[in-house]
C-alpha positions as CSV (number, residue, x, y, z in Angstrom):
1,X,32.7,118.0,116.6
2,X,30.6,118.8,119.4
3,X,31.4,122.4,119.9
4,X,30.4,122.6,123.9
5,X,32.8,118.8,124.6
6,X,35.7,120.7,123.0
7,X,35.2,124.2,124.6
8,X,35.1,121.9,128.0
9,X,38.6,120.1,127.4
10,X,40.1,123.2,126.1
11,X,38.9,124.8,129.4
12,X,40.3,122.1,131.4
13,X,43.4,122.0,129.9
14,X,44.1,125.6,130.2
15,X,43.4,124.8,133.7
16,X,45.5,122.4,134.1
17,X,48.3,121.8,131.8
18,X,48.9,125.4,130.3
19,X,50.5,126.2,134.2
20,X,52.9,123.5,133.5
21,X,53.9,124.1,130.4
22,X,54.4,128.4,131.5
23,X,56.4,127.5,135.0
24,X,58.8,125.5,131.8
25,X,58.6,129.2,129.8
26,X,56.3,128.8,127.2
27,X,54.5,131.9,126.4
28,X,51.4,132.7,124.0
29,X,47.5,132.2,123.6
30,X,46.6,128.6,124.4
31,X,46.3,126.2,123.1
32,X,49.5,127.1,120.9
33,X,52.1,128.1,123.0
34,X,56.2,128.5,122.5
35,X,59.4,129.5,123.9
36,X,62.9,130.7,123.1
37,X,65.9,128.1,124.3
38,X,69.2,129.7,123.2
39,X,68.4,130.5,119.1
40,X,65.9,128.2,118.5
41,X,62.6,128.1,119.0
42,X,59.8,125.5,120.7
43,X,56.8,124.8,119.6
44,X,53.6,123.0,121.9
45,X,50.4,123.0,120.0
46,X,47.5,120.9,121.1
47,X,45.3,119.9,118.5
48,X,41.9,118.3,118.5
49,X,40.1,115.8,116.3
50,X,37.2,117.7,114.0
51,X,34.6,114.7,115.3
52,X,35.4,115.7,118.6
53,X,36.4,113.3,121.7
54,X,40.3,113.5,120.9
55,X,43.3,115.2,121.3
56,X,47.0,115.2,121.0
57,X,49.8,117.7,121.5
58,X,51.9,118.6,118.1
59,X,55.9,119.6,119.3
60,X,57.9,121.2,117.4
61,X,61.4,122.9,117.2
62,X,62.3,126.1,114.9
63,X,66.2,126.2,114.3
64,X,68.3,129.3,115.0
65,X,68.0,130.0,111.4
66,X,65.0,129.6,110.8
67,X,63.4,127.3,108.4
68,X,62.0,126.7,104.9
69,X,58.2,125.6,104.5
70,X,57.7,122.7,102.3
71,X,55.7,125.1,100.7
72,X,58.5,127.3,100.0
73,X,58.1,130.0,102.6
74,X,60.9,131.0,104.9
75,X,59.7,131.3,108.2
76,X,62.1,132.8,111.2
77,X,62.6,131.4,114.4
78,X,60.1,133.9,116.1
79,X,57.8,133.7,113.1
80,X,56.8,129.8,113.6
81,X,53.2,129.8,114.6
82,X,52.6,126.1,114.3
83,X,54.6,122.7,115.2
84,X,52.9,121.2,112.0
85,X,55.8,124.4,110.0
86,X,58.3,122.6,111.4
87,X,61.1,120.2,109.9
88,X,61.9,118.4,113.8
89,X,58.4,117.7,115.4
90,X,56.7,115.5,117.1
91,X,53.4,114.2,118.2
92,X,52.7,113.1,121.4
93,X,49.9,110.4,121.4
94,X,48.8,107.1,123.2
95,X,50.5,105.1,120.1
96,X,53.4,106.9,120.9
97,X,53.2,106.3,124.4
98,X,52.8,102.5,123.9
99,X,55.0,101.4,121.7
100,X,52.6,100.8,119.1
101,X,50.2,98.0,121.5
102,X,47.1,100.7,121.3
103,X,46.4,102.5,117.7
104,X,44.9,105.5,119.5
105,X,46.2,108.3,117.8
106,X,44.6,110.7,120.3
107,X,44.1,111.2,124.2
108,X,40.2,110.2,124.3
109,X,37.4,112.5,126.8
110,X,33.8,112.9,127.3
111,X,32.1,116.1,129.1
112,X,32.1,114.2,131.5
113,X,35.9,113.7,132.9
114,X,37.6,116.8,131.0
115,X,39.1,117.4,134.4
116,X,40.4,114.3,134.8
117,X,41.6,113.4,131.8
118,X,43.5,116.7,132.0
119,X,45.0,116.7,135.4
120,X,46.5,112.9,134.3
121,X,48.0,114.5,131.0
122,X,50.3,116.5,133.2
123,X,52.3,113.9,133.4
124,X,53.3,114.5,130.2
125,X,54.7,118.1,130.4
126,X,57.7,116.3,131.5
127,X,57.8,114.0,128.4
128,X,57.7,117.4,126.4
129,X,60.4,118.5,127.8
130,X,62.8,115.7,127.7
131,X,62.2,115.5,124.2
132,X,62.8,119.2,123.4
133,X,65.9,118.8,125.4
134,X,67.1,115.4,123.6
135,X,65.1,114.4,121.0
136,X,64.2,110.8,123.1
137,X,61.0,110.0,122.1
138,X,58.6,108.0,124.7
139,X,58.7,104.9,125.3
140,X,56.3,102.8,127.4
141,X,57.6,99.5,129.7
142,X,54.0,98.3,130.9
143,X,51.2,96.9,129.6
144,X,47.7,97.7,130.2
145,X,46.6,96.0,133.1
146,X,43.4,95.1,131.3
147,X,41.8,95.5,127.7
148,X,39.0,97.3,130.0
149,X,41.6,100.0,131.4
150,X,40.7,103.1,129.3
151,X,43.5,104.2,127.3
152,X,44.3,108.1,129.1
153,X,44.8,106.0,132.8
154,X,47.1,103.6,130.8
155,X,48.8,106.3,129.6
156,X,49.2,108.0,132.7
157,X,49.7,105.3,134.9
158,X,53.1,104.7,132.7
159,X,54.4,108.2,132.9
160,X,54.0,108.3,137.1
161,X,57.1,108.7,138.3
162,X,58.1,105.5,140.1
């Protein structure tokens, strides 16, 4: 992975996103961050490909009681460091996002538009939400307007609210 392309994203996504996502009460040292709702605990990790180029946000919910690894370890509710522990998660990709019409499996960037990819992932803190919240995984309703419409603004473009 090229270190400096993945430092950059990181920074723009702390920037960015990470606001968001703290305004909704997530706490803790980006990029994993979590918060209590009632007993449980939720879980927003954002993970990036080792080649570099790529990333995706991991979600993931910690019952009241706690949960057991499939490794065998019992991990509480405020002991879950990562979504990837978790029995109820989620990952939030373009694939995801579009019903299956892309195979990206992660949100694509170059050094050169880390901000922008970033500031059009926002739209997406909502999606996090409303699946923490309900379980409703997202659903696109559009196609791209063109093969040559990069992936991240097709994305985005279908998560504007209308």
């Amino acid at each position: 992975m090229s270190a400096g392309k993945g430092r950059e994203m990181k920074k723009s996504l702390e920037y960015w996103v990470a606001p968001a996502l703290r305004n909704r009460g997530f706490t803790g040292k980006f990029p994993v961050l979590s918060r209590t709702r009632g007993a449980q605990l939720d879980v927003v990790e954002l993970q990036f490909t080792k080649y570099g180029g790529g990333f995706r946000m991991n979600l993931g919910v910690c019952p009241a009681g706690g949960l057991t690894t499939k490794w065998g370890q019992f991990v509480q509710p405020g002991e879950a460091t990562t979504a990837h522990e978790m029995d109820r998660r989620y990952f939030l990709s373009p694939f995801q996002l579009s019903e299956g019409r892309t195979k990206a499996q992660w949100f694509e960037f170059t050094s050169e538009n880390t901000d922008q990819v970033a500031q059009d992932f926002l739209a997406n803190v909502e999606t996090v939400d409303r699946w923490f919240l309900t379980g409703e995984a997202p659903r696109a309703k559009t196609r791209p307007k063109s093969r040559d419409e990069p992936i991240h603004q097709f994305v985005m473009r279908l998560l504007r609210p209308r």
